[in-house]
Backbone atoms as SQL, in Angstrom:
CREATE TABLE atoms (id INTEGER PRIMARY KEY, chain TEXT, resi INTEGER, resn TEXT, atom TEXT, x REAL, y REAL, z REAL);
INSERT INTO atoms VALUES
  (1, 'A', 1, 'UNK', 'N', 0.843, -1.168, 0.000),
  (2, 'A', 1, 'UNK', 'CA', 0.000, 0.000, 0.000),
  (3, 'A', 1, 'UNK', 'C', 0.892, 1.235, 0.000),
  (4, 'A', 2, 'UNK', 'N', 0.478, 2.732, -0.937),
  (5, 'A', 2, 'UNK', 'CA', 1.550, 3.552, -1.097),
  (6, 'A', 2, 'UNK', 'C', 0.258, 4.650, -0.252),
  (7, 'A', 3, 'UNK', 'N', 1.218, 5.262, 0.635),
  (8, 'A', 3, 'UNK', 'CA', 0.576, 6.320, 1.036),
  (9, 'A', 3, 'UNK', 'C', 1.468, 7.083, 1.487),
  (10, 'A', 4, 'UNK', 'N', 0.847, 8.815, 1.550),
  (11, 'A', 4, 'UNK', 'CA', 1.987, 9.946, 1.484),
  (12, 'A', 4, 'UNK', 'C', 2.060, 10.239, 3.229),
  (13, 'A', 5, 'UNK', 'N', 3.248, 10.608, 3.814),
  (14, 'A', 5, 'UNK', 'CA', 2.882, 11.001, 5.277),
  (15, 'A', 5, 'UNK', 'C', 3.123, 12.233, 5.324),
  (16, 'A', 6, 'UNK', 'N', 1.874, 12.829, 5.864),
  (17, 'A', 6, 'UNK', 'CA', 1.336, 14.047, 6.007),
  (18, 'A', 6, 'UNK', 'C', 1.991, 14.570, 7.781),
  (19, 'A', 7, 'UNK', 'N', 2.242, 13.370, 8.660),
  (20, 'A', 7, 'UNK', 'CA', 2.815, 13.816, 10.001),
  (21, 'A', 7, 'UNK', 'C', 4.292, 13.369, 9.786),
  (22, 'A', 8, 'UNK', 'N', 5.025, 14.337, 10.516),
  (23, 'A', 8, 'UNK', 'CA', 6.425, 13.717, 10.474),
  (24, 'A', 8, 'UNK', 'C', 6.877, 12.433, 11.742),
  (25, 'A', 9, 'UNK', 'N', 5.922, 12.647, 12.930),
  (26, 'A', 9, 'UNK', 'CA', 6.741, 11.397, 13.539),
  (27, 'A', 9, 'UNK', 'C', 5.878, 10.251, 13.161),
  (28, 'A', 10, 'UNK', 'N', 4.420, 10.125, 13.168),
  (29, 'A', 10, 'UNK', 'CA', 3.281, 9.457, 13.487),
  (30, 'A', 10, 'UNK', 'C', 2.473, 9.285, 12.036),
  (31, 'A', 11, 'UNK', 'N', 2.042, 7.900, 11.643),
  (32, 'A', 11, 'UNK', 'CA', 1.029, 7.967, 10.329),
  (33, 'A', 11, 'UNK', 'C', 0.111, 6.708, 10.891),
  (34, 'A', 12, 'UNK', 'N', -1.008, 6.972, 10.698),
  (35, 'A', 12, 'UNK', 'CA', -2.439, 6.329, 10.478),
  (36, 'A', 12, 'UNK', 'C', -1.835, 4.381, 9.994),
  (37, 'A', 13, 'UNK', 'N', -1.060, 4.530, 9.458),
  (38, 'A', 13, 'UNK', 'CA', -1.114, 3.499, 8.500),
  (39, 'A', 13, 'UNK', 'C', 0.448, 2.932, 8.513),
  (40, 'A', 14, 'UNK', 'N', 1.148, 3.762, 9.454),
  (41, 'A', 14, 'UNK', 'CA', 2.821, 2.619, 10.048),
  (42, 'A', 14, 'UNK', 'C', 2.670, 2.909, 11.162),
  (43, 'A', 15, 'UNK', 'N', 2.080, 3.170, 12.133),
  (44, 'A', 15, 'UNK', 'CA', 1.377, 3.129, 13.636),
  (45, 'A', 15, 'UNK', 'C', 0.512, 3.487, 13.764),
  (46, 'A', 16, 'UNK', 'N', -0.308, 2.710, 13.721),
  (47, 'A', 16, 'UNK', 'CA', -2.002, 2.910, 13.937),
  (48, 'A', 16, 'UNK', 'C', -2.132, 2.874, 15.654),
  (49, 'A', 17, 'UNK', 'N', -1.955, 2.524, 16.041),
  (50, 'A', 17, 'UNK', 'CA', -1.897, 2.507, 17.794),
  (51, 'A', 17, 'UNK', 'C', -1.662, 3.913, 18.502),
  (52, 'A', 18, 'UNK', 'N', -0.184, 4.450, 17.860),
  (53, 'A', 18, 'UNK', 'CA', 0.582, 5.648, 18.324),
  (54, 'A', 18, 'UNK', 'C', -0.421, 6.772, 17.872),
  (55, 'A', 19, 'UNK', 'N', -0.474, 6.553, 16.618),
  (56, 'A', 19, 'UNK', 'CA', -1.433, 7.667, 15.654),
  (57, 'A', 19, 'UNK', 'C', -2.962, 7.802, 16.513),
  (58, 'A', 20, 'UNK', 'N', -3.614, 7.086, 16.798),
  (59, 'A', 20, 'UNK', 'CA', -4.944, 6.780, 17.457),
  (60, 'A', 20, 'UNK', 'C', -4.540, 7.755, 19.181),
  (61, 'A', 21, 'UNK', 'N', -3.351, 7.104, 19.722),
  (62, 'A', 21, 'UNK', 'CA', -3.345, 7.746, 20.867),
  (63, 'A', 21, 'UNK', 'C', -3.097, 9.236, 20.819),
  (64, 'A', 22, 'UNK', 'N', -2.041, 9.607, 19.892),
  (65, 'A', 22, 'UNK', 'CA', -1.977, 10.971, 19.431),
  (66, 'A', 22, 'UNK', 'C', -3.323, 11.636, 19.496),
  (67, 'A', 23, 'UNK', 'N', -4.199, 11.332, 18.683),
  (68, 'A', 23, 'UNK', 'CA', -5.164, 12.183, 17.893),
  (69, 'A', 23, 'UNK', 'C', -6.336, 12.036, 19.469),
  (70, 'A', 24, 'UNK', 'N', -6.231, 11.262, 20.712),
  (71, 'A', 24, 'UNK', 'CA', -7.185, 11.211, 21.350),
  (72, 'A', 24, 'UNK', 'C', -6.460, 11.884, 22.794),
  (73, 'A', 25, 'UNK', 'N', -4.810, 12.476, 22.139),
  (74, 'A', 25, 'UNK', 'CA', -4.345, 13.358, 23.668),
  (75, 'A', 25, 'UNK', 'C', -4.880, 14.847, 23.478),
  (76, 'A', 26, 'UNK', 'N', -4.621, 14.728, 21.826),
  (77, 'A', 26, 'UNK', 'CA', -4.838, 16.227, 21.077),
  (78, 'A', 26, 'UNK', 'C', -6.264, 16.738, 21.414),
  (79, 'A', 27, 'UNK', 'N', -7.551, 15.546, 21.142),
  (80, 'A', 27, 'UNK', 'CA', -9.042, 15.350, 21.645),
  (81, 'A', 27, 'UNK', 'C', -9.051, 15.784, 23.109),
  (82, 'A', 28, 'UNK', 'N', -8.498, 15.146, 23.979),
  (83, 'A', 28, 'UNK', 'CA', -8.119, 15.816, 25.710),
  (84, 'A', 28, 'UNK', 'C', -7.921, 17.008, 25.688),
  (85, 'A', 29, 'UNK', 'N', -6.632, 17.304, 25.048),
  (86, 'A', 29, 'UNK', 'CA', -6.261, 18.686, 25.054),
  (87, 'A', 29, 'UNK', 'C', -7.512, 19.973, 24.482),
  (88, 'A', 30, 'UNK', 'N', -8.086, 19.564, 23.548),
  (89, 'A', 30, 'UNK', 'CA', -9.336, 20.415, 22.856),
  (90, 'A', 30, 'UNK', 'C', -10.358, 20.628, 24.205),
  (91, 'A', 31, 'UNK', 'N', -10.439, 19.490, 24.631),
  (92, 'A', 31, 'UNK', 'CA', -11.581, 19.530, 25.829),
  (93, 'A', 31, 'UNK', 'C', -11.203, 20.556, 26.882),
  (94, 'A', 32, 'UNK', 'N', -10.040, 20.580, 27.144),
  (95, 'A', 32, 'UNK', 'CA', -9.262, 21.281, 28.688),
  (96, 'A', 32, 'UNK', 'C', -9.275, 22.682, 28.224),
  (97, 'A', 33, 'UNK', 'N', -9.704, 22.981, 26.456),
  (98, 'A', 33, 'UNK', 'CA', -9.534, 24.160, 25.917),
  (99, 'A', 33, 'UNK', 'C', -11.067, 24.587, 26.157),
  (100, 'A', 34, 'UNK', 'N', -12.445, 23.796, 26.464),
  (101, 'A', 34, 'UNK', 'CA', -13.544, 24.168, 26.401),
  (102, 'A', 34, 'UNK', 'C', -14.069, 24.381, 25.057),
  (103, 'A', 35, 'UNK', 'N', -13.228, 23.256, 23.991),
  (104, 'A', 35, 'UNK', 'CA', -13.948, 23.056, 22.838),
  (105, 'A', 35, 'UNK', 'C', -15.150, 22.416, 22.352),
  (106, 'A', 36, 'UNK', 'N', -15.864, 22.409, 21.624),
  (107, 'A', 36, 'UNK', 'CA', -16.845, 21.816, 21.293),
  (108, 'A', 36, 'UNK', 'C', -16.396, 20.579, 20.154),
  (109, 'A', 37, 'UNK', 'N', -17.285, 19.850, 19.630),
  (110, 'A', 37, 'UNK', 'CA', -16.289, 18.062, 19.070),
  (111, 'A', 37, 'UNK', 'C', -16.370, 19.135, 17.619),
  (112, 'A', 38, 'UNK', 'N', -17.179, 19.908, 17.145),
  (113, 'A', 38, 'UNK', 'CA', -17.093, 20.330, 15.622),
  (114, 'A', 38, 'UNK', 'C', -15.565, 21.597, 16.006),
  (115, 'A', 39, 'UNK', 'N', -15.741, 21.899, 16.925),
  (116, 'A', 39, 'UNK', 'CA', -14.334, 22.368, 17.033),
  (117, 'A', 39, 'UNK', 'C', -13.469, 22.029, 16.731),
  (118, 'A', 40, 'UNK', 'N', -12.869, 20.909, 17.495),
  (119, 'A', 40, 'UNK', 'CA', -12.255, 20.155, 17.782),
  (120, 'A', 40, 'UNK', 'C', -11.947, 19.573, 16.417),
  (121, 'A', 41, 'UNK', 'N', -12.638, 18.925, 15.833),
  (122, 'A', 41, 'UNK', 'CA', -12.772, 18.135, 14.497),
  (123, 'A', 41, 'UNK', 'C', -12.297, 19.481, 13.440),
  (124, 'A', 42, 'UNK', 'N', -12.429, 20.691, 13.834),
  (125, 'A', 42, 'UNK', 'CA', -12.054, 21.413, 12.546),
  (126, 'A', 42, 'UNK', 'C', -10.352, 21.998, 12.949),
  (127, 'A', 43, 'UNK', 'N', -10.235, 22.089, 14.214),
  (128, 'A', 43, 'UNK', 'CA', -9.165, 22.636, 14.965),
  (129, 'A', 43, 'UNK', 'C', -8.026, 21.177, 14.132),
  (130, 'A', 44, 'UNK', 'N', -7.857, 20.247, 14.551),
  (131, 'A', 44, 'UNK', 'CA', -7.025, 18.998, 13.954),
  (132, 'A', 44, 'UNK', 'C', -7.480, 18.983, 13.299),
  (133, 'A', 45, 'UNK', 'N', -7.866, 19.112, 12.350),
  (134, 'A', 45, 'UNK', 'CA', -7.813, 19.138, 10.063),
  (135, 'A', 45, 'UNK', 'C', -6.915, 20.138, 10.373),
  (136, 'A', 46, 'UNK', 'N', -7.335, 21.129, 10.561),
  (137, 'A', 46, 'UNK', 'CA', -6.372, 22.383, 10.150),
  (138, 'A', 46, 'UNK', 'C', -5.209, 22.324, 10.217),
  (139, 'A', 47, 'UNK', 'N', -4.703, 21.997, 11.644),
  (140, 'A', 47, 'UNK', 'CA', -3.428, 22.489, 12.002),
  (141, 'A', 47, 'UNK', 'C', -3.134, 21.344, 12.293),
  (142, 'A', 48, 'UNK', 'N', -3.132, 19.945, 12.508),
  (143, 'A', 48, 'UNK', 'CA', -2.639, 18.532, 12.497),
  (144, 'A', 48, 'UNK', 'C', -2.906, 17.739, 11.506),
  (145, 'A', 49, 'UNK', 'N', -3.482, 18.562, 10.367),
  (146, 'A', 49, 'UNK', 'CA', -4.182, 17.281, 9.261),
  (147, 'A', 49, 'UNK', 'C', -4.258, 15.830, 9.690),
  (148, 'A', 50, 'UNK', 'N', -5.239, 16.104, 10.913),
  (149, 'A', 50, 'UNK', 'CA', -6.165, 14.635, 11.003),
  (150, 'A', 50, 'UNK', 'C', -7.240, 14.706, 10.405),
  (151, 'A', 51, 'UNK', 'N', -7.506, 13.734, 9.715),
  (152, 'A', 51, 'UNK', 'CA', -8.875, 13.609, 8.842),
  (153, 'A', 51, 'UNK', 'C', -10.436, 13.657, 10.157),
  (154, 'A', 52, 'UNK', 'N', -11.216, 14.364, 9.779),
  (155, 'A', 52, 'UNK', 'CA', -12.337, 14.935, 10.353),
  (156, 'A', 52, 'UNK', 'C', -13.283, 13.169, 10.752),
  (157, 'A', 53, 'UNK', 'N', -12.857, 12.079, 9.925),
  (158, 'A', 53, 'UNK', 'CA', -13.357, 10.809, 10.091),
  (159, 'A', 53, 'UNK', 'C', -12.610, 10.364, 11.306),
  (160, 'A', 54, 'UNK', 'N', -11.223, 10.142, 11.400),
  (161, 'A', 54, 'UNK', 'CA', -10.301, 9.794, 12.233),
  (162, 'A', 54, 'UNK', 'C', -10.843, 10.524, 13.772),
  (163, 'A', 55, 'UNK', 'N', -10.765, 11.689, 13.729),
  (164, 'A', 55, 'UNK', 'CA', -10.900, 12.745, 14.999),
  (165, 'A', 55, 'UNK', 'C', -12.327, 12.069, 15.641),
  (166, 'A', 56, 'UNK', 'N', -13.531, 12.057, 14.661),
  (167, 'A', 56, 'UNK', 'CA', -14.950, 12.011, 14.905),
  (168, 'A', 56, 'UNK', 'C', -14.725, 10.700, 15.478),
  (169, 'A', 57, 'UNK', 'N', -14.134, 9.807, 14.942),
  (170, 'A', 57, 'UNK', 'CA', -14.041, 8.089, 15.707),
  (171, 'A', 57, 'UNK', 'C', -13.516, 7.896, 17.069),
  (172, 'A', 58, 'UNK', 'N', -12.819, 8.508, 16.974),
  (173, 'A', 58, 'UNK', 'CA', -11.801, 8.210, 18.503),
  (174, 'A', 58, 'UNK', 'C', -12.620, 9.339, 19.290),
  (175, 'A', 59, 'UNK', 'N', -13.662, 10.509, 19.125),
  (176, 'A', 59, 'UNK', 'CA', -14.215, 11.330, 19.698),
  (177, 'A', 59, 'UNK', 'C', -15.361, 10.345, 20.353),
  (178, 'A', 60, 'UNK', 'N', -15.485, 9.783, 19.694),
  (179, 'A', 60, 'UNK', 'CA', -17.017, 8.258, 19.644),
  (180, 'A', 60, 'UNK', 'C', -16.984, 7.465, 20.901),
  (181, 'A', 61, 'UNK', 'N', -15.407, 7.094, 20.467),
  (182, 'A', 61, 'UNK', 'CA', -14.777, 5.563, 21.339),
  (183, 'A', 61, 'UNK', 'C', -14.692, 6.192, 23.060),
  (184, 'A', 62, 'UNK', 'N', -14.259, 7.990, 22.947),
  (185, 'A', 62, 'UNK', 'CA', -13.877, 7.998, 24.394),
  (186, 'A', 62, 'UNK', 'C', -15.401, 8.793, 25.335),
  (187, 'A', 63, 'UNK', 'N', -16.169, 9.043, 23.965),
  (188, 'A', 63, 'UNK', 'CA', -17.585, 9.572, 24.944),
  (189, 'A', 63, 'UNK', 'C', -17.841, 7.685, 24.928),
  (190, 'A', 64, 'UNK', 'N', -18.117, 6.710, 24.762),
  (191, 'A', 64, 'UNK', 'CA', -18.504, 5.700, 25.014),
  (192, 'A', 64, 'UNK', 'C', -17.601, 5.438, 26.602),
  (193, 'A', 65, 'UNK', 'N', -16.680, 5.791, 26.770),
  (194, 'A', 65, 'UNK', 'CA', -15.913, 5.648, 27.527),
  (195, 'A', 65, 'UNK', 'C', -16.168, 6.349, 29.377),
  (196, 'A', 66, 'UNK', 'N', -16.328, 7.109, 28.541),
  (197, 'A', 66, 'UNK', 'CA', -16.469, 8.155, 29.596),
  (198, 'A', 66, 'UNK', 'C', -17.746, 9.193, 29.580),
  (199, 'A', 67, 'UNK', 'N', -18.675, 8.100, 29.413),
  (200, 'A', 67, 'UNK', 'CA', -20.126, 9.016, 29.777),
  (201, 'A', 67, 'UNK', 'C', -20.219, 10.199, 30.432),
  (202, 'A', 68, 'UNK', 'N', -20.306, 9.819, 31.729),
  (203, 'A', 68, 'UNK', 'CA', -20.630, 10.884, 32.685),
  (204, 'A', 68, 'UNK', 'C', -19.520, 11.964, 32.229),
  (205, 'A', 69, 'UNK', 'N', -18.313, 11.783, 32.195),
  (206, 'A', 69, 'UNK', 'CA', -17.504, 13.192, 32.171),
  (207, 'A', 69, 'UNK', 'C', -18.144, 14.170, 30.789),
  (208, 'A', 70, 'UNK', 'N', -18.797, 13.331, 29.535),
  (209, 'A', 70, 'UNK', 'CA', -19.034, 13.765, 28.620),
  (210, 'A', 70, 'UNK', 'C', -20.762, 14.663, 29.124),
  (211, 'A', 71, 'UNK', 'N', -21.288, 13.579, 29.150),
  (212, 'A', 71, 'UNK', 'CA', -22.888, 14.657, 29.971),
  (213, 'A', 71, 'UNK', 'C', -22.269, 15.591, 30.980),
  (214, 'A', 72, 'UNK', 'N', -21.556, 15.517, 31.717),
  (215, 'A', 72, 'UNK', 'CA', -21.406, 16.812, 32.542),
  (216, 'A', 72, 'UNK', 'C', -20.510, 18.039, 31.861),
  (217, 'A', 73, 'UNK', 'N', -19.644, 17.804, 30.588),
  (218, 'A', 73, 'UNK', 'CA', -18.805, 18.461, 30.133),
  (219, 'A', 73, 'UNK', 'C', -20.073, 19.299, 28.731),
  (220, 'A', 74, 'UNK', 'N', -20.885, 18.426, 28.358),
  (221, 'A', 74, 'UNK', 'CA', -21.870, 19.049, 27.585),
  (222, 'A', 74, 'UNK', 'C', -23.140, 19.990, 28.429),
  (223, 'A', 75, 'UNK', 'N', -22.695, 19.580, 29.533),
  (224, 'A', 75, 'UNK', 'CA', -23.601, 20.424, 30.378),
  (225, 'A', 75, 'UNK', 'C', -23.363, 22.036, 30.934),
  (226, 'A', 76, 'UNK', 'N', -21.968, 21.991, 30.152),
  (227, 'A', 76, 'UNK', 'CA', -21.017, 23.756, 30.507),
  (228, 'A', 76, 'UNK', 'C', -20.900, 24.422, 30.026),
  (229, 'A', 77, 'UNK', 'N', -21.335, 25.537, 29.834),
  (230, 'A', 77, 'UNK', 'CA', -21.520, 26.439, 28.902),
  (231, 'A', 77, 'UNK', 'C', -19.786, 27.024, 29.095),
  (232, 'A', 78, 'UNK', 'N', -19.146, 26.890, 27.985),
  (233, 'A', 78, 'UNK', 'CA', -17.871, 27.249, 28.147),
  (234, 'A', 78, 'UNK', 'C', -17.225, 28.062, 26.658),
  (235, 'A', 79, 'UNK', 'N', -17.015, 28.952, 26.761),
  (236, 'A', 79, 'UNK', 'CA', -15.874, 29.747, 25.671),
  (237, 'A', 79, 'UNK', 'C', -14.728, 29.134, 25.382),
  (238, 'A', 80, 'UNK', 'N', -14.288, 28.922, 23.991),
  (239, 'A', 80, 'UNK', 'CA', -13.240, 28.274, 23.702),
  (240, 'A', 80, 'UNK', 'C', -12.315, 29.077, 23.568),
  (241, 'A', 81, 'UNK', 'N', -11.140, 28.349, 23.962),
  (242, 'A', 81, 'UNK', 'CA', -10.235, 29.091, 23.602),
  (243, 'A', 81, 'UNK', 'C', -9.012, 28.964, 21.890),
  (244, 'A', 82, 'UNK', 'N', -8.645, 29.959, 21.994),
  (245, 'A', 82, 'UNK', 'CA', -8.113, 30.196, 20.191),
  (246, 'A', 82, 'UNK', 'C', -7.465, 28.598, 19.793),
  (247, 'A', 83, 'UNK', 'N', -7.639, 28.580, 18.294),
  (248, 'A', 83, 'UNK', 'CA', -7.166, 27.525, 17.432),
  (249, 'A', 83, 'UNK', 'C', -6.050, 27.283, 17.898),
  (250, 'A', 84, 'UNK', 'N', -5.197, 28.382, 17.544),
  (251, 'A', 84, 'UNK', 'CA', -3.874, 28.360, 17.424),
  (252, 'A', 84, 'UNK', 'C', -3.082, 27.578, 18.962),
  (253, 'A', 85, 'UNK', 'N', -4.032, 27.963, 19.850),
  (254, 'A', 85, 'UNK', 'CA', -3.479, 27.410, 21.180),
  (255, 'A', 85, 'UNK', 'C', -3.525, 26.153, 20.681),
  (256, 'A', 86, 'UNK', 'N', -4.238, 25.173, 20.114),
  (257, 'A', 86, 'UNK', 'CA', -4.595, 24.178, 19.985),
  (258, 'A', 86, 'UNK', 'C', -3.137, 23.662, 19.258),
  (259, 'A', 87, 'UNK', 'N', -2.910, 24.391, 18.042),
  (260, 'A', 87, 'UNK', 'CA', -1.739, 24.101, 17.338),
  (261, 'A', 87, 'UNK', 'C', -0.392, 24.161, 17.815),
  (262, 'A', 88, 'UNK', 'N', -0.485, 24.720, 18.996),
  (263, 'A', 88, 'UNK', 'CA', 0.949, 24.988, 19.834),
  (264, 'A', 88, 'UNK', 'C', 0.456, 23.573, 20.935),
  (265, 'A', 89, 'UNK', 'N', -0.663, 23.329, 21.180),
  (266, 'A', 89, 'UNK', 'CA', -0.501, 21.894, 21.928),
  (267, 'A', 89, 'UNK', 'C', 0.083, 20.417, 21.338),
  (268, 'A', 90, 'UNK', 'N', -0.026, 20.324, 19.616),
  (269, 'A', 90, 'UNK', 'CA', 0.048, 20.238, 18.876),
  (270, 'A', 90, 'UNK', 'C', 1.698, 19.066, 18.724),
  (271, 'A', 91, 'UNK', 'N', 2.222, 21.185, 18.199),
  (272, 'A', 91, 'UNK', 'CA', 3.530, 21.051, 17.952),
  (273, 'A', 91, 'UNK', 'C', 4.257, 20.570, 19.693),
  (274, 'A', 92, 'UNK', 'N', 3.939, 20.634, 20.852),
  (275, 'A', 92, 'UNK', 'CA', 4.277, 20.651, 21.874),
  (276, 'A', 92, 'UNK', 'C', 4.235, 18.885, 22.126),
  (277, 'A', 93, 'UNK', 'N', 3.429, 18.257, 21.756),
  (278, 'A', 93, 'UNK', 'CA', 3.329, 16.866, 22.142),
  (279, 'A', 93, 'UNK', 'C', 3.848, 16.011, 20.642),
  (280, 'A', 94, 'UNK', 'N', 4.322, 16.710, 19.928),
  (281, 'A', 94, 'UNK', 'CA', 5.223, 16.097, 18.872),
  (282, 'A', 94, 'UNK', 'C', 6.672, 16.280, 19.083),
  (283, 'A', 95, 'UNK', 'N', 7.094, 17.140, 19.700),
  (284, 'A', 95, 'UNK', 'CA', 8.035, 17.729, 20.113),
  (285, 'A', 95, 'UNK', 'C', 8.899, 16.699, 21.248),
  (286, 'A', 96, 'UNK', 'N', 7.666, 16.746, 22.086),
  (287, 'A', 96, 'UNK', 'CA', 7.952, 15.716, 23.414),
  (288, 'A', 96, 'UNK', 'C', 8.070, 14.028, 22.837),
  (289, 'A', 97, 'UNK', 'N', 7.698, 13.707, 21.684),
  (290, 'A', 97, 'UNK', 'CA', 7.482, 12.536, 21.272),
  (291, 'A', 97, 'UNK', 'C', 8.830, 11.947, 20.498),
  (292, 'A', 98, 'UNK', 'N', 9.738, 12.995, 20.278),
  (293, 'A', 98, 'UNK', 'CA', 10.817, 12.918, 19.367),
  (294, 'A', 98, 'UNK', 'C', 11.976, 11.578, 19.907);
């Protein structure tokens, strides 16, 4: 299978494990930002080119996971904070991953 890698440490498809945990610290991190999941899902396309399918799945797996934190976290009316923070969390846990 030929595919292009769009991340420099981490790909979907020569660590699927690593890649999955990545994209669900980055998902944590969105939350601690008081993002919303269409946030979130547009925040990583942008600035992590994770595919909006990828993000939405593992967004799935950890509200299955973690009910209650999810009903009480949808229950907060909260202001997000900027993209870009998101993209410096980003580059910060790729950084640490080296």
């Amino acid at each position: 299978m030929h595919h292009t890698h769009q991340h420099p440490l981490l790909c979907l498809y020569c660590h699927p494990h690593s890649y999955i945990r990545m994209v669900q610290h980055l998902i944590e991190r969105c939350l601690l930002l008081h993002m919303s999941q269409e946030q979130c899902i547009k925040a990583l396309e942008e600035h992590a080119s994770i595919t909006p399918l990828v993000t939405l799945t593992v967004w799935k797996e950890l509200q299955k996971e973690n009910e209650d934190f999810f009903r009480a976290y949808y229950s907060q009316n909260f202001s997000p904070m900027p993209i870009n923070e998101v993209f410096k969390l980003h580059q910060d846990y790729q950084q640490g991953n080296k």
